[in-house]
N, C-alpha and C positions, 0 to 999 in steps of 0.2 A: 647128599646125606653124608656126612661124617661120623665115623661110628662111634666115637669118645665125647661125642658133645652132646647133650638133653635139652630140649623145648619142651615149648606146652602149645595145645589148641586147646579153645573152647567155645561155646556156643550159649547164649542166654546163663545156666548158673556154671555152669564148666566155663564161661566166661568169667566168671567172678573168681572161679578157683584156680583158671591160668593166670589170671593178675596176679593174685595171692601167692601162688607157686613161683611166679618170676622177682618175686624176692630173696628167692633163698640162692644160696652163693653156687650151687651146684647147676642151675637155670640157665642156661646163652642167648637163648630167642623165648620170646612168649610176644603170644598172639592171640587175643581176647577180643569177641564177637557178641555186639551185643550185651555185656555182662549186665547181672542183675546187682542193685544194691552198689554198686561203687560209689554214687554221688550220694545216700544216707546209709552208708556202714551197716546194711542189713543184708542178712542170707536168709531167702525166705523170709517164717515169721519172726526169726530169732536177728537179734542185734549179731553183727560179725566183730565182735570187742575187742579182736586184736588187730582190724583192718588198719586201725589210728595211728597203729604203731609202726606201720609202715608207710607211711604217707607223711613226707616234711612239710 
């Protein structure tokens, strides 16, 4: 562990939001299990609308 750097885990939808999370610039490691919705851009029932935006 180093104490200056921030990950993420996640599991089924905490999967979809470690993904989501290891875009933003302050992230170093992310580690997503499972996630829900990454391959149709949905969280639960709701559309995830700015998934798109992150993904080239």
């Amino acid at each position: 562990m180093i104490a200056d750097k921030i990950g993420t885990l996640g599991f089924c939808i905490g999967g979809h939001l470690a993904f989501r999370a290891g875009f933003e610039n302050e992230i170093e490691a992310c580690i997503y299990c499972y996630p829900t919705g990454i391959y149709n851009g949905k969280l639960g029932k709701c559309v995830a609308n700015t998934i798109n935006s992150y993904i080239l």
